[in-house]
N, C-alpha and C positions, 0 to 999 in steps of 0.2 A: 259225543261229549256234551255235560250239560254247562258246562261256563267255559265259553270259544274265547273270553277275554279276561285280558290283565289290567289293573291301574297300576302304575309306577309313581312314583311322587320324590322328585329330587330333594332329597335333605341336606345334601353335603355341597359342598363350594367344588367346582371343577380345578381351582385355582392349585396351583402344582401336580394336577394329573398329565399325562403323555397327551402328545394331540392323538393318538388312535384311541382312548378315555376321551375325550375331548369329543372327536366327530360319533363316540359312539351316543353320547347322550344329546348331541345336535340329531342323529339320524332317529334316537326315538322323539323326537320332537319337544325335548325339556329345554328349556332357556334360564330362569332363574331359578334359584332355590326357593322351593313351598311348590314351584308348578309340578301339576300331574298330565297325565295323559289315560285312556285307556283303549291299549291296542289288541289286537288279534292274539290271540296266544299262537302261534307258528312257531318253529324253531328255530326262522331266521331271529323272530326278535326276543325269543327266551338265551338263545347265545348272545348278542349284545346286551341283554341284562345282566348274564352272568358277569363279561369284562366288568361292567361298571357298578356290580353285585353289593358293591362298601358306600356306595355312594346315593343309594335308593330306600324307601319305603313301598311295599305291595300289601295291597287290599286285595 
């Protein structure tokens, strides 16, 4: 595979999601809204993208 990685970029406010929405964008490592990250593409962390799928921007 030639791109092993993902950026996420939280766009949306956590604020009235579930706490399992909640701990999933703490476990990707997003904190406020605008922050990104760029992880591994795995299918651990392509399944918690997907829960929190409404609530993200990917480069």
């Amino acid at each position: 595979m030639a791109n092993k990685t993902i950026t996420v970029k939280l766009v949306k406010s956590v604020i009235g999601c579930t706490e399992k929405q909640k701990a999933n964008v703490r476990g990707l490592g997003l904190r406020k809204i605008g922050s990104s990250r760029t992880l591994e593409n795995t299918p651990a962390v392509r399944g918690m993208v997907k829960k929190i799928i409404h609530l993200l921007e990917f480069k």
